[in-house]
C-alpha positions as CSV (number, residue, x, y, z in Angstrom):
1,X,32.6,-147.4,140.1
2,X,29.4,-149.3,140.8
3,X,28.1,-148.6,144.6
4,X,27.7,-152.3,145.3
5,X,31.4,-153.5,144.1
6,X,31.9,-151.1,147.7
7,X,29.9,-153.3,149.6
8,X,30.8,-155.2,153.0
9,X,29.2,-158.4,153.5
10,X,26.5,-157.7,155.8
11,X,25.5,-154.9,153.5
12,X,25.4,-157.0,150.1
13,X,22.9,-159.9,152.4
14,X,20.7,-157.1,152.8
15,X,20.9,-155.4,149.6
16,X,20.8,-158.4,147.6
17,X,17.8,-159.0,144.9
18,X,19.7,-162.4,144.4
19,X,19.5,-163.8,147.7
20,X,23.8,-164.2,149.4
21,X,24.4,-166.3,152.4
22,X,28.0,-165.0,153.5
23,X,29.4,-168.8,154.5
24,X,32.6,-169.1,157.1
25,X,34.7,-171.2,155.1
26,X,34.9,-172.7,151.8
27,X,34.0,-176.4,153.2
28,X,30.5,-174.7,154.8
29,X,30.3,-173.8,151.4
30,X,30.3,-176.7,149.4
31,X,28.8,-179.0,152.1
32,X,25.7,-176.6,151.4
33,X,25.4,-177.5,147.9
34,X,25.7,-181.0,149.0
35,X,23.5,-181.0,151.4
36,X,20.7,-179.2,149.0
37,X,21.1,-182.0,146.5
38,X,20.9,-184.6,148.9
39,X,18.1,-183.0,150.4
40,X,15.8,-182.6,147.6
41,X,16.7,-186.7,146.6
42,X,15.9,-187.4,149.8
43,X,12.3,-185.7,150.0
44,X,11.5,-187.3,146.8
45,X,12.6,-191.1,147.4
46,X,10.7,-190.7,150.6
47,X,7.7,-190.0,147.8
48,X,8.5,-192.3,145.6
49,X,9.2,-189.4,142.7
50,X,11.7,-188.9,140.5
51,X,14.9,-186.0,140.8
52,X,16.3,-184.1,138.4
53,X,19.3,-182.5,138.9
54,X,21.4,-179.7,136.6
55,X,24.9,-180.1,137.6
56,X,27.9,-178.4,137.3
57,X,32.1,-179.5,136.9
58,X,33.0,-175.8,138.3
59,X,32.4,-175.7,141.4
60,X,33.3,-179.6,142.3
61,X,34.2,-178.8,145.9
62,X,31.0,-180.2,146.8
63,X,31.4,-183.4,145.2
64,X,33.3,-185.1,147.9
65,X,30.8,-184.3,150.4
66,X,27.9,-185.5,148.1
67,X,29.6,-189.0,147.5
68,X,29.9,-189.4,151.1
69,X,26.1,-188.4,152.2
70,X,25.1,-190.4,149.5
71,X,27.4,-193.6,151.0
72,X,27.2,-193.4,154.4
73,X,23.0,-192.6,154.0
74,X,22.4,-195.0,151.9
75,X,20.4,-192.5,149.3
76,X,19.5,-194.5,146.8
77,X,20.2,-192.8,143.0
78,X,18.2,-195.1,140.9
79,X,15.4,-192.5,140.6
80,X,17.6,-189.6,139.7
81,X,19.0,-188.2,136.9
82,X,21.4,-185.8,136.5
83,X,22.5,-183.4,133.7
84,X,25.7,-182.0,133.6
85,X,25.9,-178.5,132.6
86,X,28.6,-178.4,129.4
87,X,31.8,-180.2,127.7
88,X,34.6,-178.8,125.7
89,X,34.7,-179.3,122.4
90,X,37.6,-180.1,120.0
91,X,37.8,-177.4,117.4
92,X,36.0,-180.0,115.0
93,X,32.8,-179.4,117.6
94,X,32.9,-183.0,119.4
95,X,33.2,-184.2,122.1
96,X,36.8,-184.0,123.8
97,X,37.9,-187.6,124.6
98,X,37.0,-188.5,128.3
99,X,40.6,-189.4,129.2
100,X,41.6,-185.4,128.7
101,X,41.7,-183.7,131.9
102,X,39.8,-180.9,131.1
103,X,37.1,-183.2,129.9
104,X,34.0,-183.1,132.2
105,X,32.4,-186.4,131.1
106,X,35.7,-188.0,132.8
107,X,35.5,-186.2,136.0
108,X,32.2,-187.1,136.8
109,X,32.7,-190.8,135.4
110,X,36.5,-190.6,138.5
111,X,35.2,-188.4,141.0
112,X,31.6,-189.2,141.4
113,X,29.6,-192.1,139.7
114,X,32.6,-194.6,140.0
115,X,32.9,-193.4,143.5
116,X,29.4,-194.1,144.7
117,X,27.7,-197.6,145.7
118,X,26.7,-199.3,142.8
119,X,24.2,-200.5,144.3
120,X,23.0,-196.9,144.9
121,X,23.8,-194.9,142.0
122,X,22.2,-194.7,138.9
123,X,22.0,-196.4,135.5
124,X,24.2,-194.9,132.7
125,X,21.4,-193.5,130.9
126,X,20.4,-191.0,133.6
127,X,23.7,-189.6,133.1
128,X,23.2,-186.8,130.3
129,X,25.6,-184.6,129.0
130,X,24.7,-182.0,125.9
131,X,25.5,-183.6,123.1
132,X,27.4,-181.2,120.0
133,X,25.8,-183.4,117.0
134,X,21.8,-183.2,119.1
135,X,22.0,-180.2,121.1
136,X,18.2,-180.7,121.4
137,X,17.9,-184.3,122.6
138,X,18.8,-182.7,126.1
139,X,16.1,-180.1,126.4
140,X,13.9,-182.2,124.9
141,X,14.6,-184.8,127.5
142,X,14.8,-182.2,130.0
143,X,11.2,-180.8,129.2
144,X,9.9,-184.8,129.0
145,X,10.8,-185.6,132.7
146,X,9.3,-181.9,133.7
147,X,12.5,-179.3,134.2
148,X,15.0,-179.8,136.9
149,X,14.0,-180.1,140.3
150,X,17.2,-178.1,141.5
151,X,20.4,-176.7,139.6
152,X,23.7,-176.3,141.3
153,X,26.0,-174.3,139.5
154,X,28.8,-171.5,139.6
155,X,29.1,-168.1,138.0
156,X,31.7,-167.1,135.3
157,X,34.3,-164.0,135.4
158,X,31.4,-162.5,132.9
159,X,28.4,-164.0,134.8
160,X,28.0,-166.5,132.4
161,X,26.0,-169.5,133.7
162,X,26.9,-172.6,132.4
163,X,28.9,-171.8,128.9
164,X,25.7,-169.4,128.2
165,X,28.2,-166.2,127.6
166,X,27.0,-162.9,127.9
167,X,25.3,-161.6,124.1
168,X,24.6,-158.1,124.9
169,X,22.7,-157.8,121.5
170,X,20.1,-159.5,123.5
171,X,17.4,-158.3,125.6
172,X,16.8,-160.5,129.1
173,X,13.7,-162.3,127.4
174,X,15.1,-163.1,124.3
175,X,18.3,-164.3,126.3
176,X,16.4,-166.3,129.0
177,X,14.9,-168.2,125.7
178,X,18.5,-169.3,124.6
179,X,18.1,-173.2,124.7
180,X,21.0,-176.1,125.2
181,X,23.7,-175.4,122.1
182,X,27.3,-175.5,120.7
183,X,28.9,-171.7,121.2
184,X,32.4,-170.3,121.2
185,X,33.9,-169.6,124.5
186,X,34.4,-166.0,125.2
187,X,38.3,-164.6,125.5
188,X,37.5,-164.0,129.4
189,X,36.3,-167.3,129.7
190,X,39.1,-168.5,128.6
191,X,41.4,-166.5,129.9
192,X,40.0,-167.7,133.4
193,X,40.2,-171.1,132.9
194,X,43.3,-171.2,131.5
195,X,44.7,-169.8,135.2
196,X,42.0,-172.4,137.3
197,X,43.0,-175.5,134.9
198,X,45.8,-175.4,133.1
199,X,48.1,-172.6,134.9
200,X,47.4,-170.0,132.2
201,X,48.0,-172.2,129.0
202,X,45.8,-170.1,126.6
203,X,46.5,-172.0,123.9
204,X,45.7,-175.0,125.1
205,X,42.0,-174.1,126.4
206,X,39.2,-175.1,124.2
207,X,37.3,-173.0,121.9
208,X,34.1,-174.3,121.8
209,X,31.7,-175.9,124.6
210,X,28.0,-177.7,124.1
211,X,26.0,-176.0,127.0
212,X,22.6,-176.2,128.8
213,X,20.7,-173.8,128.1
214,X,20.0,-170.8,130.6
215,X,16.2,-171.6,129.5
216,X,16.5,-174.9,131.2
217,X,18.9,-172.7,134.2
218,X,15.7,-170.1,134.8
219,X,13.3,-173.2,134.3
220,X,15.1,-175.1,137.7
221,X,12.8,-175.0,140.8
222,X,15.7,-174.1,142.8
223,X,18.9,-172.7,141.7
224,X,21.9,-172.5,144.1
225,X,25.1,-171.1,143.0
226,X,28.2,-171.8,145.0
227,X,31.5,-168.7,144.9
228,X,34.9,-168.7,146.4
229,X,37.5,-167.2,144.5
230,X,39.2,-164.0,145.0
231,X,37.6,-162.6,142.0
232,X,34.3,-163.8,142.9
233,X,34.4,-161.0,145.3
234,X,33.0,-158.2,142.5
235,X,30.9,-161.3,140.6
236,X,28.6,-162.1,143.2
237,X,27.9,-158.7,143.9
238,X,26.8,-157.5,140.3
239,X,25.2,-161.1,140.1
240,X,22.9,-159.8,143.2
241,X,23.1,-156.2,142.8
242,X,23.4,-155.4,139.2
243,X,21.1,-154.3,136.7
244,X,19.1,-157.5,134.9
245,X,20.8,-158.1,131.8
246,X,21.9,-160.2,129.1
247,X,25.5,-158.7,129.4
248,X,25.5,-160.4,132.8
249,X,23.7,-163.3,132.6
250,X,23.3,-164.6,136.2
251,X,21.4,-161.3,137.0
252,X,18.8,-163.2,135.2
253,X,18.2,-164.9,138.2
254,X,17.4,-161.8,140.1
255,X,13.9,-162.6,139.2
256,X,13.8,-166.6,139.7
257,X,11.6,-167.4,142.3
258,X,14.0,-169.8,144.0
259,X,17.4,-168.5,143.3
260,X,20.4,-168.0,145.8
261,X,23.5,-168.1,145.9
262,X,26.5,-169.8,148.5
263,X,29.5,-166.9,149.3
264,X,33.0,-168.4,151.5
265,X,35.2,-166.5,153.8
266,X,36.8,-165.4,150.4
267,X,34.2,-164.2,147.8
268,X,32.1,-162.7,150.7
269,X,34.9,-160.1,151.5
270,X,34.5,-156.7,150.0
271,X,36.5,-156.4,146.8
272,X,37.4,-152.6,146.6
């Protein structure tokens, strides 16, 4: 057994190569990652610059809270764009249709853009999803508007980041070049999700994602990660303990100059 999966959670905020802020609760939690988007849109409206934002659909605790800064504050989203992380695929590699509930495109389009101002949020077109048919249309956009200004994210049962599942074959440089694509989920993937969305329905779980890349992850001037599951507990220690490697992808980060990640109550506690 790895030394670190032992840790408490004082000792894995000071061992930590991945920066881990142990939070109280799960709403401390994912009022952070609001308050860090909000923040950096904020700093840059007051500039009059653009903000571009890598967003996830897992977590979406933080969601609600962003809606309601975004509201209440009157921050206006006209000079933002944000680009969600992934969406499932049908086995034919497109798009699932945004009415399935599994489909990200459709929470976002419920849950947040329909839920904001319209007044304040913004246009259609700096909505971006990666697209199966032009994978590349999203980095290249990406690149054009100068990398994100901050991704918010989560980290996978294998440390995947995004949909980028671990390829051990791979050495960290060669991974951390891995741009925005269509893959095949991996079997723990899907075995997790099938618990989280669709109360262990393998068979019903998608097979195929188009992802962000983790190039366009690593190339974020701030990366905050938000955990709060049970088995989060060993995760987020290998994520900021672990060896650097393609096998565990978020360990990439251990070397971003901005990274940290967002621990509750429940992923903080020691899991062995």
């Amino acid at each position: 057994m790895q030394a670190y999966y032992t840790y408490s959670s004082e000792e894995l905020m000071e061992k930590a190569k991945l920066p881990v802020f142990c939070m109280d609760s799960s709403e401390a939690t994912f009022r952070k990652l609001a308050e860090e988007i909000v923040s950096v849109i904020e700093r840059n409206n007051s500039q009059g610059t653009r903000t571009v934002i890598i967003c996830p659909v897992g977590p979406v605790g933080h969601y609600p809270y962003f809606v309601s800064m975004v509201n209440e504050g009157r921050v206006s989203l006209k000079n933002c764009w944000f680009f969600n992380m992934d969406e499932y695929l049908l086995d034919e590699k497109t798009w699932i249709d945004p009415s399935d509930r599994l489909s990200f495109r459709g929470f976002m389009q419920r849950n947040v853009y329909a839920r904001i101002d319209p007044q304040l949020v913004m246009p259609e077109q700096q909505r971006i999803f990666p697209d199966p048919t032009d994978p590349g249309a999203l980095t290249a956009k990406l690149d054009s508007l100068g990398g994100a200004d901050l991704c918010v994210g989560g980290i996978g049962i294998n440390g995947h980041l995004a949909f980028n599942e671990p390829q051990p074959d791979l050495s960290p440089a060669e991974f951390s070049a891995l741009t925005t694509r269509v893959l095949a989920i991996s079997p723990e993937t899907r075995t997790a999700n099938a618990i989280g969305d669709l109360g262990g329905a393998i068979e019903d779980m998608p097979r195929y994602p188009a992802t962000i890349g983790i190039r366009e992850i690593l190339g974020a001037k701030r990366v905050c990660l938000g955990v709060f599951r049970e088995w989060h507990r060993a995760v987020v220690r290998r994520a900021a303990c672990g060896e650097v490697s393609a096998s565990f992808p978020v360990t990439l980060l251990q070397n971003h100059p901005d990274a940290r990640i967002y621990a509750n109550h429940i992923a903080s506690e020691r899991p062995v």
